[in-house]
DRENKOLGU-269779 format. One record per atom (N, C-alpha, C): x, y, z; residue in one letter. Coordinates in steps of 0.1 Angstrom, whole numbers, padded with zeros to 4 digits, always signed. Example, Ala and Ser with C-alpha at 12.3 -4.5 7.8 and 13.67 -1.06 7.14 Angstrom:
// residues 2
+0132-0057+0078a+0123-0045+0078a+0132-0033+0078a+0128-0022+0071s+0137-0011+0071s+0129+0000+0079s
// end
This chain:
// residues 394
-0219+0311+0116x-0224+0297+0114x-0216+0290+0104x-0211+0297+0093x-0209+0287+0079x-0190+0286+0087x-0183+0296+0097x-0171+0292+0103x-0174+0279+0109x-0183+0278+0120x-0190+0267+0130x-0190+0254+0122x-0194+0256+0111x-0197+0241+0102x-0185+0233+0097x-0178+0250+0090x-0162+0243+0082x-0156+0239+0096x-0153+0241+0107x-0145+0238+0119x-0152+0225+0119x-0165+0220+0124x-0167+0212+0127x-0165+0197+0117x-0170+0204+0108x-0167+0191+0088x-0154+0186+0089x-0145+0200+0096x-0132+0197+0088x-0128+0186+0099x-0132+0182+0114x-0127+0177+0123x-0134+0159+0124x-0142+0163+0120x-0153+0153+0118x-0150+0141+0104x-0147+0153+0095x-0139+0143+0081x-0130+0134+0090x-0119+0144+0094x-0105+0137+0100x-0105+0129+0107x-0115+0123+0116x-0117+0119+0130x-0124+0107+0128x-0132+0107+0116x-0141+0100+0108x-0127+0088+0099x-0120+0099+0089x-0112+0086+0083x-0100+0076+0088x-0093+0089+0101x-0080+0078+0105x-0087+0074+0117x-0094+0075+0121x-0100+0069+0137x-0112+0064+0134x-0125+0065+0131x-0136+0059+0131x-0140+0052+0120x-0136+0051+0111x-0137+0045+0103x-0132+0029+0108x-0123+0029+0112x-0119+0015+0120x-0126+0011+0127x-0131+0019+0139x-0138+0015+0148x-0151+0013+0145x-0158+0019+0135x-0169+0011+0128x-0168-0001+0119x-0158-0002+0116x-0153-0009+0104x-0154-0024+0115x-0147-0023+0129x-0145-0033+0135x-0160-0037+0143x-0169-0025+0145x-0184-0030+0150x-0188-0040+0140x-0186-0035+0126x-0197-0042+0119x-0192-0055+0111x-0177-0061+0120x-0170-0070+0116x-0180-0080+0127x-0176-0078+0141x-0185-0078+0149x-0195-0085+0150x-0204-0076+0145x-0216-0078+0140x-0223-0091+0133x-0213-0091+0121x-0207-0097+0110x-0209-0114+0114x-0194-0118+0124x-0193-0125+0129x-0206-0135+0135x-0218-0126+0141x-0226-0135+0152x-0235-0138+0139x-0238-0133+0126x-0246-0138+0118x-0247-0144+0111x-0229-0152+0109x-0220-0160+0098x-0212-0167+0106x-0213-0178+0100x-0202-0190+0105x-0190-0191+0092x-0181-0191+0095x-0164-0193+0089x-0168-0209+0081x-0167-0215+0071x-0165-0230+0065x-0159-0233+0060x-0157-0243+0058x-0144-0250+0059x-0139-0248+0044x-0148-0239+0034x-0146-0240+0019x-0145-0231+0021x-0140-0218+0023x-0136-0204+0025x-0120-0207+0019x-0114-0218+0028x-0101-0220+0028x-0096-0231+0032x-0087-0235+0025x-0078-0249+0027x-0064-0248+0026x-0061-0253+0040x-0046-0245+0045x-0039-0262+0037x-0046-0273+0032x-0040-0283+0026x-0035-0281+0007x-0046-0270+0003x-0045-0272-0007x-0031-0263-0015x-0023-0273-0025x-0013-0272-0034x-0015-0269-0045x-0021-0256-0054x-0019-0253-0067x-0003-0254-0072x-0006-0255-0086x+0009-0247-0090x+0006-0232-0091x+0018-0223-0091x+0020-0212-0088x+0032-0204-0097x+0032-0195-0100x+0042-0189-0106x+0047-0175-0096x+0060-0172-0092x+0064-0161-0086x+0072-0152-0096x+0066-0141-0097x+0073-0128-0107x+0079-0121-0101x+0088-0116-0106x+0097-0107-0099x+0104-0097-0109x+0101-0082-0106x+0108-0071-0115x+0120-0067-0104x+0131-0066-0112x+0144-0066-0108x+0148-0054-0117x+0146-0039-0111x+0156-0033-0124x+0169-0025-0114x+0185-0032-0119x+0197-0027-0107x+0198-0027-0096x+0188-0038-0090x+0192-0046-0078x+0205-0057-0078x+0212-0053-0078x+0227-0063-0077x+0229-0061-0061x+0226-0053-0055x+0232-0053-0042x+0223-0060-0037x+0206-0065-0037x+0201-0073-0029x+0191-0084-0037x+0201-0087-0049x+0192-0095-0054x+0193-0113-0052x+0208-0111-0048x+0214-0129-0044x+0206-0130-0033x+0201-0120-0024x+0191-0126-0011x+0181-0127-0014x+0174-0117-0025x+0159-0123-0034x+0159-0133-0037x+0167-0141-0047x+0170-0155-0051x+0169-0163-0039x+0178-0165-0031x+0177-0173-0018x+0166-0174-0016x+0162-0161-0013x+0148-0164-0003x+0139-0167-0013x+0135-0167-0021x+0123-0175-0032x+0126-0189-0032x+0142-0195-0032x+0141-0207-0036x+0140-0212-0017x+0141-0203-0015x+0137-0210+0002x+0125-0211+0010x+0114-0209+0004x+0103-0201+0002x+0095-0222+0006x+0085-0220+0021x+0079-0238+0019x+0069-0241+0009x+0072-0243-0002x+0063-0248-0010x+0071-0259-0021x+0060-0270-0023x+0067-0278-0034x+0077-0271-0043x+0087-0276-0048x+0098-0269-0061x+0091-0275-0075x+0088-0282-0071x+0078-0286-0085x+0060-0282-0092x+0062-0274-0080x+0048-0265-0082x+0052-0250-0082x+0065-0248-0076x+0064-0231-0078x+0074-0229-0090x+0069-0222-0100x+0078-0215-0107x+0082-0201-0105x+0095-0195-0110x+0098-0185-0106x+0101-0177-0118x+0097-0163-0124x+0102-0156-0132x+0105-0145-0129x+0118-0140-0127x+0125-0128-0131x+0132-0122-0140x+0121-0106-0138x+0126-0095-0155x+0129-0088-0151x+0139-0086-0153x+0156-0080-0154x+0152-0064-0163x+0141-0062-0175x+0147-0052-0185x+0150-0040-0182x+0159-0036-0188x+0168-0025-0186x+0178-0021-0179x+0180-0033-0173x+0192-0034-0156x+0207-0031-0165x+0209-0023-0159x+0226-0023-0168x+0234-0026-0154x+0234-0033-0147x+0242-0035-0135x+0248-0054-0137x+0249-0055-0126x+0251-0070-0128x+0239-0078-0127x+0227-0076-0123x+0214-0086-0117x+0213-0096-0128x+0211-0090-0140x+0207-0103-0152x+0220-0114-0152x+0232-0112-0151x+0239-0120-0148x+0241-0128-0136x+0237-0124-0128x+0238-0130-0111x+0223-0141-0114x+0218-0134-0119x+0203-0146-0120x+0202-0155-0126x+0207-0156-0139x+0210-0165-0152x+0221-0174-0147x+0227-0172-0133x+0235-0185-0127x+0225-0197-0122x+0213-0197-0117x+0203-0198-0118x+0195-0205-0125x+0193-0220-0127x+0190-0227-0136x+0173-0227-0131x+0171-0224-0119x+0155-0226-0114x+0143-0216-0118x+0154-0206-0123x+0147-0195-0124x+0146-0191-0141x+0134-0185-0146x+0131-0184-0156x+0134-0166-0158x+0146-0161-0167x+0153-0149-0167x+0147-0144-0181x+0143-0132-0176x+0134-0122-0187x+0144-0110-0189x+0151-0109-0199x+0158-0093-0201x+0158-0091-0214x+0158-0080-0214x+0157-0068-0226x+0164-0052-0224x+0166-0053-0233x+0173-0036-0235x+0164-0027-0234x+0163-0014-0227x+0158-0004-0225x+0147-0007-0210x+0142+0003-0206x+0135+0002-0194x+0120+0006-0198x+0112+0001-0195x+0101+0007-0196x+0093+0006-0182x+0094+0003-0175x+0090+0001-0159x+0082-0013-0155x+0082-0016-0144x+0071-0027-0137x+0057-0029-0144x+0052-0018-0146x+0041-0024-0151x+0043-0031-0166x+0051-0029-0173x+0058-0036-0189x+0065-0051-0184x+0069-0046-0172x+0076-0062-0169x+0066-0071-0165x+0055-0069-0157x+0047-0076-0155x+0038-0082-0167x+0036-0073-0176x+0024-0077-0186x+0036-0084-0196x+0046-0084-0195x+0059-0091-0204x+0056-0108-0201x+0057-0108-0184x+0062-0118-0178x+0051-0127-0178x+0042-0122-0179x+0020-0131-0177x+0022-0143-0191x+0031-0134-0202x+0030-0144-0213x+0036-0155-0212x+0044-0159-0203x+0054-0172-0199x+0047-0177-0184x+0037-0173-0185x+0030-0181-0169x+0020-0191-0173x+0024-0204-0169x+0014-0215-0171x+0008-0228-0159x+0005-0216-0151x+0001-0218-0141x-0012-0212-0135x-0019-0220-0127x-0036-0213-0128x-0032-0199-0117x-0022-0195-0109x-0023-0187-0099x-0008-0177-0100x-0008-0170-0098x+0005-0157-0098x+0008-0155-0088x+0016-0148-0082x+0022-0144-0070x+0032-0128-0077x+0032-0112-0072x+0041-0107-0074x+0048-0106-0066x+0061-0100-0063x+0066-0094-0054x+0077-0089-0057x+0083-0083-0051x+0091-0065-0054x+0105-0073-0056x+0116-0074-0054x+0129-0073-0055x+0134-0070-0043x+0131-0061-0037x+0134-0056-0026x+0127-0057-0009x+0120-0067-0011x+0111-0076-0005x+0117-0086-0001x+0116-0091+0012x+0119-0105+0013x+0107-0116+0021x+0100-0123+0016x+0089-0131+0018x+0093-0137+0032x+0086-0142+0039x+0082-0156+0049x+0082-0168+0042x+0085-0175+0048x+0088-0188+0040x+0077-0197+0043x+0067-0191+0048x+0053-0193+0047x+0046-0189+0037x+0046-0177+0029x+0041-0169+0025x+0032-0174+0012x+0036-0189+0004x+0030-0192-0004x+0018-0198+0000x+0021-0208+0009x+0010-0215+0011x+0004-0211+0018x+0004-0196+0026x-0006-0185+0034x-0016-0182+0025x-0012-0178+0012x-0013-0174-0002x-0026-0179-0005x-0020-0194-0015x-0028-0201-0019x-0043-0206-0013x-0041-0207+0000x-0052-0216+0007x-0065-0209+0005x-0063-0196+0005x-0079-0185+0000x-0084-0188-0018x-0074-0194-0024x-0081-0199-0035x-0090-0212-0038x-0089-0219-0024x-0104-0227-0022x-0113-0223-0027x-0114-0209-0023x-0129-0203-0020x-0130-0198-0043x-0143-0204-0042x-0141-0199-0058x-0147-0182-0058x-0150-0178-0050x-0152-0162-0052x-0139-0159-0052x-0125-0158-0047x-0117-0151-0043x-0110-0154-0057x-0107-0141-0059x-0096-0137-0074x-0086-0131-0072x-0081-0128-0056x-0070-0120-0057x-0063-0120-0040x-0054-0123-0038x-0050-0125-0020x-0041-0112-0017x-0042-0101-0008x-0031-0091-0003x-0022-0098+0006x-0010-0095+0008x+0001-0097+0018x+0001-0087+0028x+0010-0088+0034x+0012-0079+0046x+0030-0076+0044x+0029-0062+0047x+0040-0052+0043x+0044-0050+0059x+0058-0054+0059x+0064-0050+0070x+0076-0047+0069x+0076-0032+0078x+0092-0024+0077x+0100-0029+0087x+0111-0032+0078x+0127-0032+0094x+0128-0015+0100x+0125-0016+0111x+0132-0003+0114x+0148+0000+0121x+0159-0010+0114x+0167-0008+0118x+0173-0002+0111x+0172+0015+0110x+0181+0027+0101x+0187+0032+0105x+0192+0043+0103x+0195+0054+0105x+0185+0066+0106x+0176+0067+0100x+0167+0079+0099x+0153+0068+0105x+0156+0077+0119x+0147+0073+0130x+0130+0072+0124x+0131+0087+0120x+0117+0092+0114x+0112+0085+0107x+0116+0081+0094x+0114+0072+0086x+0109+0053+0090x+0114+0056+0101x+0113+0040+0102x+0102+0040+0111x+0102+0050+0124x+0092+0048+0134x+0079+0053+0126x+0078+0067+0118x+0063+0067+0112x+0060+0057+0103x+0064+0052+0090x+0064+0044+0078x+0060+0031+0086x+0066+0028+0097x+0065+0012+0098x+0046+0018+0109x+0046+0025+0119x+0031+0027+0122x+0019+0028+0119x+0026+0035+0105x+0017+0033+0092x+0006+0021+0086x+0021+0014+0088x+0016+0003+0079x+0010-0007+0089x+0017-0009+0100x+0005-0014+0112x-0009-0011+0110x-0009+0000+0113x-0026+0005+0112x-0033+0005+0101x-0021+0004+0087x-0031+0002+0074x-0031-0016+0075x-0024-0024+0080x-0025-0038+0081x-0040-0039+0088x-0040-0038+0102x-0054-0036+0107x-0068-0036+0099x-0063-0024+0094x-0079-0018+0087x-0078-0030+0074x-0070-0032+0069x-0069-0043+0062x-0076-0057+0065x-0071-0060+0078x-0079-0076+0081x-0094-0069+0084x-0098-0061+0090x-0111-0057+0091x-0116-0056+0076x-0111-0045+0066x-0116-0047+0053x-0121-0065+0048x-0112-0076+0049x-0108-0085+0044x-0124-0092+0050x-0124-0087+0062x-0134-0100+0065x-0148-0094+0066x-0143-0080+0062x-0162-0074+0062x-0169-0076+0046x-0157-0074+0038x-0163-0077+0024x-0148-0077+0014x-0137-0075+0013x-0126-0071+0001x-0118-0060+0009x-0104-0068+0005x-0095-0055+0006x-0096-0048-0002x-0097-0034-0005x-0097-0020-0015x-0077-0018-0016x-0075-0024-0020x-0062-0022-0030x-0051-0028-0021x-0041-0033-0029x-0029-0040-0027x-0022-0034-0029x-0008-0037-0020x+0004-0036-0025x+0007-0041-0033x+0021-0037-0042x+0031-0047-0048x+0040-0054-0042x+0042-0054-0034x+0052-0058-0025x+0049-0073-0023x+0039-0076-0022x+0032-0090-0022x+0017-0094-0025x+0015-0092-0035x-0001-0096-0042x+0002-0109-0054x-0015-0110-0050x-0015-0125-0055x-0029-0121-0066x-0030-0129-0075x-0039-0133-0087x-0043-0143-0096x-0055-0146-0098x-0059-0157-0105x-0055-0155-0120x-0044-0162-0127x-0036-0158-0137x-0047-0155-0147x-0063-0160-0150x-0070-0160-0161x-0079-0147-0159x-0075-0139-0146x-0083-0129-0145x-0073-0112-0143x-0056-0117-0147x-0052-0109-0145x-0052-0101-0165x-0059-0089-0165x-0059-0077-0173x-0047-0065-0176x-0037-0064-0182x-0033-0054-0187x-0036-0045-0185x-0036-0037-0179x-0040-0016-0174x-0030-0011-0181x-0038-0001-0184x-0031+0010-0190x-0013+0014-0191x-0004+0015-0200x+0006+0011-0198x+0012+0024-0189x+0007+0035-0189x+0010+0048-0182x+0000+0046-0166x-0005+0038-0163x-0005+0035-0148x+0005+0036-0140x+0002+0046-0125x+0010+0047-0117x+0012+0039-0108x+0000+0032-0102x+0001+0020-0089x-0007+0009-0100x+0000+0006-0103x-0011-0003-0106x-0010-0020-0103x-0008-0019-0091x-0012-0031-0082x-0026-0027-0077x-0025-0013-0073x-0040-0008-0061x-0051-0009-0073x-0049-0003-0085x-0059+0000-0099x-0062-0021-0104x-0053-0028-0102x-0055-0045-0107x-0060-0047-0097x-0062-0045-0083x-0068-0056-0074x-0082-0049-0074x-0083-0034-0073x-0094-0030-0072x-0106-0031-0084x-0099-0036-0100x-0102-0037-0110x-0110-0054-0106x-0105-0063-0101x-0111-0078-0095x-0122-0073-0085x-0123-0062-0079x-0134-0062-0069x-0149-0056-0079x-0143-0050-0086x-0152-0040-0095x-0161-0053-0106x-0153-0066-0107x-0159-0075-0118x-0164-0086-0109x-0163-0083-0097x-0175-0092-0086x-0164-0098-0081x-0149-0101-0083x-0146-0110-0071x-0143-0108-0060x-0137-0114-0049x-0129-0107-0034x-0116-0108-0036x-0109-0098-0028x-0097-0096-0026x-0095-0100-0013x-0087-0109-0006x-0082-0113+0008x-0069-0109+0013x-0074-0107+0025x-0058-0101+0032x-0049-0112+0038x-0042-0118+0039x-0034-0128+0047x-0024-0121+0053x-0025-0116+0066x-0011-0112+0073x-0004-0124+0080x-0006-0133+0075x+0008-0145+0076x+0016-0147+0069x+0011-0138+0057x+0022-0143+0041x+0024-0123+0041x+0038-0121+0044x+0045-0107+0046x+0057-0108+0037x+0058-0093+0036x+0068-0091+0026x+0075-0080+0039x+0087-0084+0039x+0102-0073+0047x+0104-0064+0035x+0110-0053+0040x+0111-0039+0037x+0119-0032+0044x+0133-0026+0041x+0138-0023+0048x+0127-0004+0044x+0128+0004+0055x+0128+0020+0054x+0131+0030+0047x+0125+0041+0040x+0130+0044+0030x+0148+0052+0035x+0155+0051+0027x+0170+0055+0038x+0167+0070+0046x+0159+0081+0040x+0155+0091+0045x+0143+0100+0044x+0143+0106+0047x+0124+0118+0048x+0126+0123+0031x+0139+0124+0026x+0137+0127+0014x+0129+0120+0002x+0136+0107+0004x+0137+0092-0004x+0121+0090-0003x+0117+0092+0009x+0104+0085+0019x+0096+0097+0010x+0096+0107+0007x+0090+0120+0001x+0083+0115-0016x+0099+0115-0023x+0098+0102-0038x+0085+0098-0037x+0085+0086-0030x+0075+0073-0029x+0060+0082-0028x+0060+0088-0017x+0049+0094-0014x+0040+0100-0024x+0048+0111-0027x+0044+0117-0041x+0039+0111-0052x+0046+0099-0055x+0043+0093-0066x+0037+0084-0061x+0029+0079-0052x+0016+0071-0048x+0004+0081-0049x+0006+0095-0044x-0003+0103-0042x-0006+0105-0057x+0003+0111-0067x-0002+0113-0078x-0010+0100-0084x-0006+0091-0084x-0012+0077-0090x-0026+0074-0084x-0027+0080-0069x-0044+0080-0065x-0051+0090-0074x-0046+0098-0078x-0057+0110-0085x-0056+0105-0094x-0047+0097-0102x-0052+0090-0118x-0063+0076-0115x-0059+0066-0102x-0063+0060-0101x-0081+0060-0097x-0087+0074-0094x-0100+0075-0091x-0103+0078-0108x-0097+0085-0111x-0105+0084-0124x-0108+0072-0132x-0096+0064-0133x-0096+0048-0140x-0106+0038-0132x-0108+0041-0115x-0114+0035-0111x-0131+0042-0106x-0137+0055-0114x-0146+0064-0112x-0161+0054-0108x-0161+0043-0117x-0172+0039-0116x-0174+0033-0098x-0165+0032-0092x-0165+0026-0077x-0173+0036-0071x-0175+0048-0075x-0180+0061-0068x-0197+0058-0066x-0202+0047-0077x-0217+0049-0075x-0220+0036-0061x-0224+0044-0055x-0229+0039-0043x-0236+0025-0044x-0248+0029-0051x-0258+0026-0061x-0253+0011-0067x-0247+0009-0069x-0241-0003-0077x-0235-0011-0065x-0224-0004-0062x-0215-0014-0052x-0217-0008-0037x-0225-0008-0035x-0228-0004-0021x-0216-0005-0008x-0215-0019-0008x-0208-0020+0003x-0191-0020-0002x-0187-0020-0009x-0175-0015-0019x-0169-0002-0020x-0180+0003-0024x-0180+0021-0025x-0178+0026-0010x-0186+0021-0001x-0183+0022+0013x-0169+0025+0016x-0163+0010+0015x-0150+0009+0021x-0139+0016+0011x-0143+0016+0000x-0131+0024-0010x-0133+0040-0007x-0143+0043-0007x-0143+0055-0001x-0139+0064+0013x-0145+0054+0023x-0139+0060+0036x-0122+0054+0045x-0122+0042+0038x-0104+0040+0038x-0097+0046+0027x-0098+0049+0014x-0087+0059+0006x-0091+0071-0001x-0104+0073-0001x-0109+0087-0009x-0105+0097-0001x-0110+0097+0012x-0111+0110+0019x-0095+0110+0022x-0088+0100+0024x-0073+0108+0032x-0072+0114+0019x-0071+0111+0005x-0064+0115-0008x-0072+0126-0012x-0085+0127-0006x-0089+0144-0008x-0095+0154-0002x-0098+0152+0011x-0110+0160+0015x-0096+0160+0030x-0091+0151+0036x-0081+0150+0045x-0074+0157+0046x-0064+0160+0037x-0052+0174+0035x-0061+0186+0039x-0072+0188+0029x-0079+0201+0029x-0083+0199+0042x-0092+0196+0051x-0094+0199+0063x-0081+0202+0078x-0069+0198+0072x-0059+0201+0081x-0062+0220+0081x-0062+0225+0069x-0061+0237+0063x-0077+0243+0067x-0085+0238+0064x-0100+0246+0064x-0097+0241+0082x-0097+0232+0092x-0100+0230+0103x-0087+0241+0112x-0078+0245+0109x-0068+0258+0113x-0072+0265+0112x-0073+0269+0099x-0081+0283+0094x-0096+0289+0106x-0106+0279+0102x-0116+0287+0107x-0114+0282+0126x-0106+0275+0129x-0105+0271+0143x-0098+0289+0149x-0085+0294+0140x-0082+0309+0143x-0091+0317+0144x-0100+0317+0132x-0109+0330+0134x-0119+0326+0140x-0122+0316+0146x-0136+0308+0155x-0129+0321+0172x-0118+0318+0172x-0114+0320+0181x-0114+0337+0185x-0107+0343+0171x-0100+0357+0166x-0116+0367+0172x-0129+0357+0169x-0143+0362+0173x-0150+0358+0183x-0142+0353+0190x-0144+0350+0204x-0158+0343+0207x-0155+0334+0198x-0170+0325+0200x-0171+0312+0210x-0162+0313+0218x-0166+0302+0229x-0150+0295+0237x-0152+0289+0251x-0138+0282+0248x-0132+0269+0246x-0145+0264+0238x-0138+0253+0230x-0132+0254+0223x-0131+0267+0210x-0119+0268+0203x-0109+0270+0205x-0110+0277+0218x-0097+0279+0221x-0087+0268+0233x-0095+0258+0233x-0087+0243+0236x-0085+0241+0229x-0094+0237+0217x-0088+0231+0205x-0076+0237+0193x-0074+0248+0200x-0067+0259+0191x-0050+0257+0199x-0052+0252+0212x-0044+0250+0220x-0036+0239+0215x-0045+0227+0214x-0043+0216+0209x-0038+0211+0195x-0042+0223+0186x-0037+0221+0175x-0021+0227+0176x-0017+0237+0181x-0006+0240+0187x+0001+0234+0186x+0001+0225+0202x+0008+0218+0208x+0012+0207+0191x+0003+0203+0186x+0003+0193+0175x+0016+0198+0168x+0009+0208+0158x+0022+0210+0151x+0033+0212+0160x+0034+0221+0169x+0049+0224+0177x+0056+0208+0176x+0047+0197+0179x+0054+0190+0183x+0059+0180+0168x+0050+0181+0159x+0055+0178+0143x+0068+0184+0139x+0067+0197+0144x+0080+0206+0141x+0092+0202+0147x+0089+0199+0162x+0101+0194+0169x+0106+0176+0160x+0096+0170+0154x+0099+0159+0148x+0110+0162+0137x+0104+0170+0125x+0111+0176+0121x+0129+0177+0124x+0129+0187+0133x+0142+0193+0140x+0150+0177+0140x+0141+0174+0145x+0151+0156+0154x+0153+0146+0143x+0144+0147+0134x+0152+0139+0125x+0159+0142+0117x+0165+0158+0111x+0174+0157+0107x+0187+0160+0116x+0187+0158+0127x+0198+0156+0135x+0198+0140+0143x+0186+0135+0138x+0185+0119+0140x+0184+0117+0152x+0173+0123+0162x+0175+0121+0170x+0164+0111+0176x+0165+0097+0181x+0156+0093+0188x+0144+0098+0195x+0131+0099+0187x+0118+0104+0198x+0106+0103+0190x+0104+0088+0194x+0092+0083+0184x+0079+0094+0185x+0078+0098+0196x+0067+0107+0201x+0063+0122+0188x+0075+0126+0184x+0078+0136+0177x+0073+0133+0162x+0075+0121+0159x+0083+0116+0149x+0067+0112+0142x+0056+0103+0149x+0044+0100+0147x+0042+0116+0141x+0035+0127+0148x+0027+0135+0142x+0032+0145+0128x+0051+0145+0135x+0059+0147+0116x+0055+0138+0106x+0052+0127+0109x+0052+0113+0095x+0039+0117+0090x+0028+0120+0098x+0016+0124+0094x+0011+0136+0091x+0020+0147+0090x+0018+0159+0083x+0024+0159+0071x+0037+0151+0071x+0043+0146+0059x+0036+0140+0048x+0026+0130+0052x+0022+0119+0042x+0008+0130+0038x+0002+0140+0046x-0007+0150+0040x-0003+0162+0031x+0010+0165+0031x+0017+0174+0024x+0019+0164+0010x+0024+0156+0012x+0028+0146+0001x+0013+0147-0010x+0001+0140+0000x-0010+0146-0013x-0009+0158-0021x-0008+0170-0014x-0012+0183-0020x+0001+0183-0035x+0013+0177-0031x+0026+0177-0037x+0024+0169-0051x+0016+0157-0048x+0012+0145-0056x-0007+0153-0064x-0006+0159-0063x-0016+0164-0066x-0014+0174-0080x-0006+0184-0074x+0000+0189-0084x+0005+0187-0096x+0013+0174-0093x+0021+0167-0101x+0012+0162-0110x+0000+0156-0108x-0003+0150-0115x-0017+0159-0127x-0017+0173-0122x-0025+0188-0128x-0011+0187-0141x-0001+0188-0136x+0011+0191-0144x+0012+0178-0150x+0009+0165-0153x+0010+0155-0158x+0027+0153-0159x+0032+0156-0148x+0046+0148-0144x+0051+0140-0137x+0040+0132-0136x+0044+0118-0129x+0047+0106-0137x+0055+0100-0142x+0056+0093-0148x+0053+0079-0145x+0051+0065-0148x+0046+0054-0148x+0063+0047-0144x+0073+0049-0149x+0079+0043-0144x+0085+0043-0130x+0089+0033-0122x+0095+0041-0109x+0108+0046-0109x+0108+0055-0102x+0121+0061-0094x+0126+0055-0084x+0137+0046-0086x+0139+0040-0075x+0142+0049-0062x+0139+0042-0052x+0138+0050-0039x+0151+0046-0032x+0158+0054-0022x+0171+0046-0015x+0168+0041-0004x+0172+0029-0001x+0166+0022+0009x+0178+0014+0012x+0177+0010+0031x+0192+0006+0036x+0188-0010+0030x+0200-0018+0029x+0199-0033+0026x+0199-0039+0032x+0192-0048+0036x+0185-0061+0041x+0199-0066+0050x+0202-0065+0064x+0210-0075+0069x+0202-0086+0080x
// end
């Protein structure tokens, strides 16, 4: 019996967070919809705040004149957006390519101390009611501000998400076909989060904030765009998704590079539940706790382990000859990995076969927990980033 249970928990977790969780997520959007009318104070696609765009730049010289470009190309008044980029620590050319640049307000200093230092640097020269971050290595929609802005009608809303989109034009197939699927289906669960109640965490790549509500975190924070937006849901406001205002991304260049990132997102979720512990009581934020929990708790803990407890006892369900549904499913789990492994095989010989490539990306990003897990028992994850290699922007 207690095999029967762990097989079935472990399948039921899994089945529950990347698949049903949406599909409930989208009934009770649904639902949502027939008992609430949209008004016109939600949003105003007319309204023009002034705005400030930040940008941490550390040794981007190869893609930073198309960052520039594209901010000042960006449709929004020039007299309402300001732009700040912090350069500290860049020993390349960027602080000089930007300081050509009279539009732009240039932050440099000696030594590095990472993004989260450049941001809390850059907040002190913003005099503007609204923020905008975005990466360096990003390149916006030239929609993307005034997608942005229009959810600050609403005076509940204290924080707007972007939408993360990968070029998959690489070299490392794998990388581009899983990473970019990914993030489709976390876009998704995104506009569903958005309109059932708050997105549960942002990227950096493009997040937005009410400048008088953005807080300082901890200077040894690992994500801490996911720990700031989720920190705005925790003090009563909303977080909104706009998938009209996207940020480009080229792939990470390889399964290695793509590895980096992973790990160090993964370790920053285990610091991040702690800093964020109080989200856990049900009891308080009910419908919060909900969605933080069954969109990012379980992949980051209970997920990995059931790949492992749902193998395990599926073998010996079988090894004791207790029926033949385990041994379909035993079949099936098979076929799975065989065919993760063949993913494997093909992308380091690069070979074309998205098919392969999906169930590799997703044993990858559950290995990456257990990896990011560690790391962060061993308190070796550091706060600053590691830059990741990534192809450039053509």
């Amino acid at each position: 019996m207690m095999l029967k249970f762990l097989f079935f928990a472990s399948f039921l977790i899994l089945l529950y967070s990347y698949i049903g969780y949406g599909l409930l997520l989208y009934l009770l959007v649904k639902i949502k919809r027939l008992f609430s009318k949209k008004t016109s104070t939600e949003s105003d696609p007319y309204y023009e705040p002034e705005i400030t765009l930040i940008v941490a730049a550390y040794n981007e010289e190869d893609i930073i004149e198309q960052k520039i470009k594209n901010s000042l190309d960006l449709d929004y008044p020039s007299d309402k957006l300001r732009l700040i980029f912090v350069t500290d620590g860049s020993v390349d050319a960027t602080p000089g390519i930007i300081g050509k640049y009279n539009q732009i307000k240039l932050l440099h200093e000696e030594g590095r101390k990472g993004k989260l230092s450049a941001m809390n640097r850059a907040i002190k020269f913003v005099e503007t009611p609204y923020i905008i971050f975005s990466d360096a290595n990003t390149l916006l929609n030239s929609e993307s501000v005034r997608e942005i802005v229009k959810h600050y009608a609403d005076p509940r809303v204290g924080g707007v998400a972007g939408e993360k989109k990968i070029i998959s034009q690489v070299r490392d197939k794998a990388v581009a076909a899983g990473e970019g699927i990914y993030w489709k289906y976390e876009s998704f669960l995104k506009r569903l989060d958005s309109e059932f109640y708050s997105v549960v965490g942002a990227a950096g790549e493009l997040f937005s904030i009410r400048t008088s509500l953005f807080h300082e975190v901890p200077p040894d924070t690992i994500i801490e765009d996911f720990v700031q937006s989720l920190q705005l849901c925790k003090d009563g406001w909303l977080v909104r998704y706009e998938p009209n205002a996207y940020a480009t991304e080229s792939a990470s260049s390889s399964m290695q590079e793509e590895q980096k990132r992973k790990v160090r997102i993964a370790a920053g979720a285990f610091q991040a539940m702690i800093i964020l512990k109080g989200l856990f009581n049900v009891f308080r934020y009910p419908v919060l706790s909900f969605q933080f929990i069954s969109h990012r708790i379980l992949r980051w803990t209970l997920c990995p382990l059931c790949l492992v407890t749902g193998l395990i006892s599926n073998l010996l369900l079988v090894y004791y000859n207790e029926g033949r549904l385990y041994i379909v499913v035993l079949l099936a789990q098979i076929v799975f990995y065989a065919m993760a492994f063949t993913g494997w095989l093909f992308a380091r010989k690069n070979i074309k076969a998205k098919i392969f490539y999906v169930p590799y990306y997703f044993l990858f990003m559950n290995l990456s927990v257990f990896l990011g897990f560690y790391r962060h028992l061993r308190k070796k994850q550091t706060a600053v980033w590691e830059k990741v290699g990534r192809h450039i922007h053509t």
